[in-house]
Each structure stands twice: as C-alpha cells, then as structure tokens.
C-alpha positions, 0 to 999 in steps of 0.5 A: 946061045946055051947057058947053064943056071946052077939054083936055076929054080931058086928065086934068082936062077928062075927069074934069071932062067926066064930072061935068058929064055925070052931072049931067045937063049937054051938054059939048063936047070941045075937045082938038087930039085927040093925047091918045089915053090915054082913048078912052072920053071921046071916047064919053061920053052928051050930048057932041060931040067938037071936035078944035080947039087954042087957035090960032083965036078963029073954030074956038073961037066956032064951038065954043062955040055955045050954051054957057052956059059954059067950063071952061078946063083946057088947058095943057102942062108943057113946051115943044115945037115951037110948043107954048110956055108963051105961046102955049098959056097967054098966046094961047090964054087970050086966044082962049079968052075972045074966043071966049066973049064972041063965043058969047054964054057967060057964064061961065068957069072957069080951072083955073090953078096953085097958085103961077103969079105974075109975075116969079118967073123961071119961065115956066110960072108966069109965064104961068099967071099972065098966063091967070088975068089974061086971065081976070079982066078978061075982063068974064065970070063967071069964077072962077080954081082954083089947085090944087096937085098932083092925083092921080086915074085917068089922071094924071102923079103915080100914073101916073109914080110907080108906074112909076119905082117899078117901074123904079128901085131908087133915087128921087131926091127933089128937093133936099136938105130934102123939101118939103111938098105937100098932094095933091088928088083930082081928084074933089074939083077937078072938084065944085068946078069943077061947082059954079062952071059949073053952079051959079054959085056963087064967081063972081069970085074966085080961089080956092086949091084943096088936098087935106086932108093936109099930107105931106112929098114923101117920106112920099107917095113912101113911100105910093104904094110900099107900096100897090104893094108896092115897095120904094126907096131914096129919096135926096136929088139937088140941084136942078140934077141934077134939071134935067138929068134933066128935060132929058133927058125932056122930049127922050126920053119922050112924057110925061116922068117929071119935066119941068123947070117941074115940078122948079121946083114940086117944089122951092119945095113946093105948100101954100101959093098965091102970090099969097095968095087965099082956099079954098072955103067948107066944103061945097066944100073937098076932103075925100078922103085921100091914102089907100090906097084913093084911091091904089089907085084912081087907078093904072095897069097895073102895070109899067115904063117902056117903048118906049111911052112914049119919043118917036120921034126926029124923023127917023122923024116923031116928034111931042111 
C-alpha cells in the first residue's frame, strides 16, 4: 500500500514514515523541506520527497496520487510570519482533506493534541480542535490521535531538556504546584498510527493516546538529569515569568526551548483528554516506560545550547 506523511520530516512523520517503510509500504514525504535536523528521512527505501506546504489543495492532490491513505501530522507550536495556528492547522487541515478526497484516498489519520477543544481561549488548542473537526466530517475513514507529550530520537522534550540541563544551573518548573504528565514513546504513537493507515483498524473514532506512567513534571525533569549525569536545582516560576520567557524564545532560538502554547499545556497537566474520548484497545496501548533505556535512547549529542540553535535576526535574512 501507499500512504502520504504531511510533516513526513518532522519528529513524528519521520518516525511514522520509518514504520510504515518497514512494514513493506510506499510513503510520500510532504514537508515545506526547511526541517534539515534528519537528512536520513530524505534517503528512506520506497519513498519520494515532495517539498510542498499545506498552502495548495492542487500541489497537495498532485501528491497524493495513488494513496491509499494520509497521515496528517504537520503542525507548529508558535506562530511566525505567515506560519499561524489557522492557516497551518484550520486551512491546511481543510487543504489536506479536499486533496484526498480529489486523489481517490480513503483514509486519514490526524495526529492532533491531548487537550485541543474550543473555546479554552488559547488558539493552539483552539485550532487543533477546529483540524480534528475538519477531519471528522470529512466523509473519509479517519481516526483523530490525542497524544500528549511524546519523547523519542529527534524530539523537543529530551533534546531541550537535555540541553537546559547542561546549560543552566537552576530549571525553572511551570507554576507553583508540578502537574502531572504521562510520557508517550513515539514509537508506540506511530504502531498505533500504522495500525489505523495500513490495517484499518479504529476507524471513526477519536481516540486518547498516553504513555503508561502517570509522573509529576519534576520526577521526569529529575530523570532525564540522572541518565545525563546532571545536577539541578529545580525551582518552582509563576505562570506568567514563563510566558515572558517563552516570549523571548520564540524571537531568539530557531526552536524555542519552551514556547508560549507549550507553558499553556505544561501548566493545566497532560493526563487527562478534553473533551473526554476513549484509548485504544489493549493490544494498541502504549507499552514503553519513561525508563533509563528509552530515555537514554531518545537523546542528543551532549552539550548546551549554542549559536546554532538562535534565529538569525531579520535583517541578516534570517527565517523561523
């Protein structure tokens, strides 16, 4: 079978791109090809690279010729330029569907958020919520995953986490009370995501996709610093001080080490899916440990942050 991977180079498409190559299955790559961190994906066997936003129904249909299905997994954190919640999660979700129904494919797979519903007053959520209704009444097979936070080789979590750690002596944690969170290995997201594409399975639901180990943010902050031998002080920072540092590197860092949407998750805890919905059948659930070896696993080169991960200032052509 042939399935098209909108962000088929992000930290979720790729791994999902990867699973659904090994399972003996054609994928197209759809990615606007700025994301440069794993230029193996661009090599993987039986597959084509389609440098292509989420801005054209027509380049999208033309993509998809010959799918039998799509993984929807683009999306962004923070806003920038032209890059907003909307267009990118409202539009592009509406593109997305308009050009799989135009290719002929029948099924669709969303990888939305955990907690994205409407009128909470945040448009990241807001909007996600807004895709996964695109998605539902799309007329196509689709099932809609809520994952919460997802660790793995080339995330955000372990990559910035392990970086801060070797950059800072003191980790400010979100809020004053340590919410609870409940890690996904995105190896177990993209076994899931392989079973809805491939096998057709959980078609028309909406499901809520969660590692199996309820922890406090802090207890995992604590983790991930023994497994790279670091020691912090973890100290407790209001809400807002965490919105102006978000503030500051969503305008510096090329991936911010927290964004604002992301203190606005951190801060309310990622367990428990709004609105509320159903996980998958047992022999679906995740099953991987927030553990030293998958920690260990999912790292990246040791060491700080540095000048190459700050955005070049406009005026020396810098971009997101």
């Amino acid at each position: 079978m042939k399935f098209a991977v909108t962000g088929g180079t992000g930290f979720v498409g790729g791994h999902l791109a990867r699973r659904l190559v090994a399972s003996g299955h054609e994928v197209v790559l759809l990615a606007r090809g700025l994301d440069r961190r794993d230029e193996a994906i661009r090599r993987l066997p039986r597959s084509r690279f389609v440098a292509a936003g989420l801005g054209s129904e027509e380049e999208l249909a033309r993509a998809f010729e010959g799918c039998d299905g799509v993984a929807h997994c683009a999306g962004i954190n923070r806003e920038s330029g032209d890059s907003t919640f909307r267009r990118v999660h409202v539009e592009g979700t509406a593109n997305v569907v308009a050009a799989a129904r135009r290719a002929g494919a029948k099924r669709i797979v969303l990888i939305s958020f955990l907690r994205a519903r409407p009128g909470c007053g945040s448009p990241y959520h807001e909007s996600k919520f807004e895709a996964e209704e695109i998605v539902r009444r799309s007329g196509l097979d689709f099932t809609v995953l809520k994952p919460g936070v997802i660790y793995g080789k080339g995330d955000h979590m372990l990559d910035h986490l392990s970086h801060g750690l070797h950059s800072f002596p003191v980790f400010p944690l979100v809020g004053f009370r340590s919410k609870p969170v409940r890690p996904l290995a995105v190896e177990d997201l993209a076994r899931l995501a392989t079973a809805c594409l491939a096998e057709g399975r959980l078609g028309g639901r909406t499901l809520a996709v969660l590692g199996p180990e309820e922890l406090t943010l802090r207890e995992a902050v604590r983790r991930v610093a023994r497994v790279i031998g670091r020691r912090a002080l973890l100290v407790p920072a209001p809400v807002l001080l965490h919105r102006a540092f978000a503030a500051v590197f969503e305008a510096t860092m090329k991936i911010p080490l927290v964004a604002r949407a992301q203190v606005r998750i951190l801060a309310e805890g990622i367990v428990e899916p709004l609105p509320p919905c159903e996980e998958p059948p047992a022999d679906l659930l995740p099953r991987t440990p927030f553990s030293e070896p998958s920690i260990r696993a999912g790292l990246p080169e040791p060491g700080p942050f540095g000048l190459r991960d700050c955005r070049r200032p406009a005026w020396l052509g810098g971009r997101s």
